[in-house]
N, C-alpha and C positions, 0 to 999 in steps of 0.2 A: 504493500500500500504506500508506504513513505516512496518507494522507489517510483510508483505510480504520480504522485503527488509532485515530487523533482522534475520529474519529467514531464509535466503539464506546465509547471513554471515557465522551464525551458522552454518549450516551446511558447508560450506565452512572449515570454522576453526576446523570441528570436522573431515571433512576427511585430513586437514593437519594431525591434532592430531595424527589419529589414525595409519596415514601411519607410521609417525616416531618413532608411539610406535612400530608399526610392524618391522619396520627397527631393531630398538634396538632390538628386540624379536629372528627377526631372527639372531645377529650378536651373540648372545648368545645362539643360539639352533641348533640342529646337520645339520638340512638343508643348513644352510651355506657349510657345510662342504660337505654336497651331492651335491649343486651347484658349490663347486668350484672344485669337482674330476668329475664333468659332463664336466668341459673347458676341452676338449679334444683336446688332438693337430689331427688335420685330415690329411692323407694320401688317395691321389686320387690314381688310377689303375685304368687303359685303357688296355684291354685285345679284342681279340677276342672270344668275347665268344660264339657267335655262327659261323659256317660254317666249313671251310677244315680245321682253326686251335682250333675246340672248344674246341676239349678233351685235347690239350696240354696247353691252357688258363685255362683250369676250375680247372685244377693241381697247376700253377701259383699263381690261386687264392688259394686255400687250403692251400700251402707252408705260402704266406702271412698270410691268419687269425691265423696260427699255430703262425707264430713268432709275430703276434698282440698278442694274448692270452695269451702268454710265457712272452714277456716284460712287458703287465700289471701285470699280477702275482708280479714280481720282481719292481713292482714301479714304472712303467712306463717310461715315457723320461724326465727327469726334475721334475720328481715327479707329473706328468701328466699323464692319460693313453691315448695312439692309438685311435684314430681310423678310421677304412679300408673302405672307396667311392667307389665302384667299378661300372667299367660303361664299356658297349661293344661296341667297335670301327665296329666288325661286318666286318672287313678286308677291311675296305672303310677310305681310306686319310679324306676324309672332316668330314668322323662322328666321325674317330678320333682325329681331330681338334676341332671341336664344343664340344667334351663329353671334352679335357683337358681344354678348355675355361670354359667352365660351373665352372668344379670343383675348378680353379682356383679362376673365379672371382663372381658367384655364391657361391658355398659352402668352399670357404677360406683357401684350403688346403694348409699345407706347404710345403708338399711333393709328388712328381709326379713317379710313376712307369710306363713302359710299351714300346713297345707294342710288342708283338709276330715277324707281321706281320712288316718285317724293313723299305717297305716305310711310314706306319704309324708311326713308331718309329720313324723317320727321320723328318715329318711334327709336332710331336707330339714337338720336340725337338725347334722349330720354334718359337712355342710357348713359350716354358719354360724358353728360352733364351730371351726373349723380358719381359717376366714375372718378370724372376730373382729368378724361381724355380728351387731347386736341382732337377734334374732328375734321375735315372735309369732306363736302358734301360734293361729289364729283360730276352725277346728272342728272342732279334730282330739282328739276325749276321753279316747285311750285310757290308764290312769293315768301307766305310766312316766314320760310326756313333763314330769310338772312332779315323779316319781318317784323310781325307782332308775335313771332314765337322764336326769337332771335336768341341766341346764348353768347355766355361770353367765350367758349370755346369750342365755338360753333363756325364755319368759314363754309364758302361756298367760290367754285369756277367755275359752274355754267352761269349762262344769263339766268335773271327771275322771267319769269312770263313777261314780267310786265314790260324787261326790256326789250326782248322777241316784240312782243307786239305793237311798242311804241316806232323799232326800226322799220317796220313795214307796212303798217296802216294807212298813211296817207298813200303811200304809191296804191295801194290795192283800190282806192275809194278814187283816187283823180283817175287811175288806166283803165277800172274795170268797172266802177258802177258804184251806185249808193243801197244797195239793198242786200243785205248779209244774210245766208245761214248758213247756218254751223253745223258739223258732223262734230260731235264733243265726247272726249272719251273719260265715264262715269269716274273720276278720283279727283283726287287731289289737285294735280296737276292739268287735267283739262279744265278743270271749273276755271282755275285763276287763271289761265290762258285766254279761257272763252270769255270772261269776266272783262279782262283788259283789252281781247277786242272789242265788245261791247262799247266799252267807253268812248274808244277812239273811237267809234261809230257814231254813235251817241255827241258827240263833241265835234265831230265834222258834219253832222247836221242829218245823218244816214238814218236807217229802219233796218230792224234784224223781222224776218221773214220768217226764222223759227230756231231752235236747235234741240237737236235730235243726239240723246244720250246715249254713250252704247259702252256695252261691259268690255272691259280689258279682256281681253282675247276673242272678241269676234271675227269670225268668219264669213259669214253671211250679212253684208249693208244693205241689201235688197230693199228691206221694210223702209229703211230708212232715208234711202234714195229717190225712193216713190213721193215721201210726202218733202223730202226736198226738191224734186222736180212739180211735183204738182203746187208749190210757194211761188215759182217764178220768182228766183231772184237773179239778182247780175252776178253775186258774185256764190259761190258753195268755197266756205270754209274746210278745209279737213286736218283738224287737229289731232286725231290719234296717231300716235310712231309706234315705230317697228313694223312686226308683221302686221299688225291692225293697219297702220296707215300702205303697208303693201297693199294687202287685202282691198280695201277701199277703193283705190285709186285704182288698183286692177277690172273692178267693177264697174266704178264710172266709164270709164273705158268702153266694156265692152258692150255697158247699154247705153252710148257714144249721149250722154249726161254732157261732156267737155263742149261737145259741141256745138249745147243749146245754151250752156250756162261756163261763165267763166269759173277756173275752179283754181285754188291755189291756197296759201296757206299760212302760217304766226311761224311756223318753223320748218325746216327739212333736214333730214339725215343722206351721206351717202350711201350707208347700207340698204338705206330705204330705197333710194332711185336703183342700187345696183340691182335686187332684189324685183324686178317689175320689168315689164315688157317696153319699149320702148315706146308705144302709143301711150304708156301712162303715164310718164313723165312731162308733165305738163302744169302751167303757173309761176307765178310769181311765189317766192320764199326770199326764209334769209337762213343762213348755217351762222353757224357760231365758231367755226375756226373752217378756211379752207387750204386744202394742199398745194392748189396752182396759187402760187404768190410772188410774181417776176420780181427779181430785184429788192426781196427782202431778207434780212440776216438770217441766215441758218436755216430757212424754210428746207431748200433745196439738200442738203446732208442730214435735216431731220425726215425728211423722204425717201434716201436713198439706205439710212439704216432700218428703216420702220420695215421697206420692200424687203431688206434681207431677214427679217423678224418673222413677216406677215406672209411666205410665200407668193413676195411679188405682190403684195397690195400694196396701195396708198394708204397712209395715214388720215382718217376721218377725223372728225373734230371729239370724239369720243377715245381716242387715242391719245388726241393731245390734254382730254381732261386726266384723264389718270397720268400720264406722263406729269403732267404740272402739279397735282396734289400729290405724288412724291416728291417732285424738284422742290417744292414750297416747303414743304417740311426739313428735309435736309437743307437748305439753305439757310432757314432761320435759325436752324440749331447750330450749326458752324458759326453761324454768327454773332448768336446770344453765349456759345461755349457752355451750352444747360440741354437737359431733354425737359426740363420742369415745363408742365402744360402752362399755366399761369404764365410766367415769363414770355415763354415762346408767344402767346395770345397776342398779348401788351405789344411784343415786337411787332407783330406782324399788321399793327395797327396803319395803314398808309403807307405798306412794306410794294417795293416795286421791283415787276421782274425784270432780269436783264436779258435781255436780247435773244440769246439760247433757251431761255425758257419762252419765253412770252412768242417767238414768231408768229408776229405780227407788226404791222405800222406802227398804233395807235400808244401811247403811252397805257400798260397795263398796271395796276395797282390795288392791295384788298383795301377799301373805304375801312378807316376806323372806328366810324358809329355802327354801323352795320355788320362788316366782316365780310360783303359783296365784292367778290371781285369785280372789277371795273375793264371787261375782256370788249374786242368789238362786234359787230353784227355784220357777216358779209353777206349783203342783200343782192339778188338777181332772181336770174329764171332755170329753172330746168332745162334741160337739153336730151330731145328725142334721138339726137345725132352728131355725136361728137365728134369734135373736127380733126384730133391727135388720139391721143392716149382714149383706149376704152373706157377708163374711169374719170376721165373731165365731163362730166354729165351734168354741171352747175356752171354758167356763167356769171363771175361777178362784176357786177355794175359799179356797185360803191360799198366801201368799208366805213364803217360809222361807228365811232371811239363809244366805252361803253357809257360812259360822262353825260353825252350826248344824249342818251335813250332812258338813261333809268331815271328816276324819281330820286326829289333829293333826300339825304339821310331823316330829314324831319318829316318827313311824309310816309317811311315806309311803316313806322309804328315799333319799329324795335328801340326798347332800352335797355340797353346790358346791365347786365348784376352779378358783376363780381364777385367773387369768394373771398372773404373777409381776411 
């Protein structure tokens, strides 16, 4: 027994030994050095990545790992590299509640992006503010979010509705006509779209003729075309994206609706146009980032790496939003030398991008009362026949700074509340 008992010590005292030879071993050999460029700082993203908004989610994502890839390269964020969580909310409030819970208090992130889909972005946000995680909202438009449900560590890159619609209202009412209705897709986000063209309608002196609500994922506009066509108006709005606004506009089409009524719309996606035949691409819109940009910084090398990323696609303006709410974040942390949400906020108060991120004209910058990025609106027409490249399928006419469009910080109804 005693001989049994020495012998347990022993060995006791030889895996002390041996642990803290290993210690020393490792503090002096390169794996230290592997383990401590392995502490990564983690970034969550809540996207839809499947359903009516997959294709413009799965771009999102791409823009992101692009600007993960780019900041590691150059050193990461504090001498840390990225890295990118991506989880699909799947255009359901509670999963995209549960998936920013996990990420948070599960897998540790310190940073939250998302969501497409603006009532998930809006509960997503619910969260993040009780967490005390910076967020970005990446493509989610609907006004509240930079609004009267504004946070203080709450930021948004796409436009609000309200700037979509303020870019392009008057051209639709002086080319096309004074009499609107609306195809409006039943959430969050089409209300405050449809909401804001109203206005402008309403204030250029116009009559809306009707608007017809329709569920996130439909398939079938038929019902809904009828009593738009039987309104007689000049102009047929079609505000639902993705496959919905594929769908739609494929329909107009082919019961030739274009023909009898002008038809166009507060926003357009290139997935959308690629996505649709070419008799349906038709109207007056505006995009919120585009890739043809002659003779602007950086446009043309952020195209040519996107292509080698995306098998040969162009970068869409949903590329460049997840691309920017990663660059946004690592930027401000390099420069405030903190990951502290709080800190980071305050900075990014009037914070402007430079050049390589922002590709664009327009001086970009997030508003400090609000948290709004201030991005442009490039307004034109769709294109049934493109005159180069298969994907220039959008002519733009004019770029309009986003200053220009939005409403000012004391209008939007947000007052931020600090954490004490």
């Amino acid at each position: 027994m005693k001989n049994e008992i020495h012998s347990m010590k022993l060995d006791r005292r030889t895996v002390i030994k041996t642990a803290v030879a290993a210690g020393v071993a490792q503090i002096a050999s390169p794996f230290v050095i592997t383990a401590r460029a392995a502490d990564a700082i983690k970034i969550g993203m809540v996207d839809p990545l499947t359903g009516a908004y997959a294709a413009v989610a799965q771009n999102e994502v791409i823009g992101a790992k692009f600007a993960v890839e780019q900041i590691n390269a150059k050193g990461g964020v504090l001498g840390r590299p990225l890295e990118l969580l991506v989880e699909d909310s799947a255009n359901d409030v509670g999963t995209g509640v549960q998936k920013t819970r996990k990420l948070i208090e599960r897998d540790q992130v310190s940073f939250i992006i998302g969501d497409v889909n603006s009532g998930v972005a809006q509960a997503m946000a619910q969260v993040t503010a009780e967490k005390k995680i910076l967020h970005i909202v990446s493509g989610g438009h609907t006004d509240g979010i930079t609004g009267k449900d504004c946070k203080w560590n709450l930021f948004r890159v796409c436009n609000t509705t309200r700037m979509e619609a303020n870019s392009v209202s008057d051209i639709l009412f002086n080319k096309y006509g004074k009499k609107w209705h609306f195809i409006t897709p039943d959430y969050a986000f089409g209300h405050t779209l449809q909401q804001a063209g109203l206005a402008n309608l309403k204030r250029l002196g116009g009559t809306m003729t009707g608007n017809e609500l329709t569920p996130l994922g439909t398939t079938d506009y038929s019902a809904y075309l009828i009593k738009a066509r039987a309104a007689n108006p000049d102009v047929l709005l079609v505000l639902p994206q993705g496959s919905d606004m594929v769908n739609c506009l494929k329909q107009i089409a082919q019961f030739g609706i274009d023909k009898q009524i002008h038809v166009a719309g507060l926003q357009q996606e290139l997935e959308s146009l690629e996505s649709m035949p070419p008799e349906a691409r038709v109207g007056i819109w505006m995009f919120e980032w585009y890739w043809k940009q002659p003779g602007v910084a950086g446009v043309e090398q952020f195209v040519a790496d996107i292509r080698k990323r995306s098998n040969g696609k162009v970068p869409t303006a949903r590329t460049w939003f997840g691309f920017t709410s990663v660059q946004t974040y690592a930027l401000v942390a390099n420069q405030e030398k903190s990951l502290d949400a709080v800190k980071l906020a305050k900075a990014l108060g009037n914070f402007e991008l430079p050049a390589e991120v922002k590709l664009q004209p327009n001086k970009v910058y997030y508003r400090a009362g609000d948290h709004q990025l201030m991005t442009s609106s490039f307004v034109g027409e769709a294109l049934q026949k493109p005159a180069g490249d298969p994907e220039d399928l959008f002519r733009v006419d004019q770029v309009v700074a986003g200053d220009k469009v939005s409403p000012a910080e004391s209008e939007t109804g947000c007052t931020l509340q600090w954490p004490a």
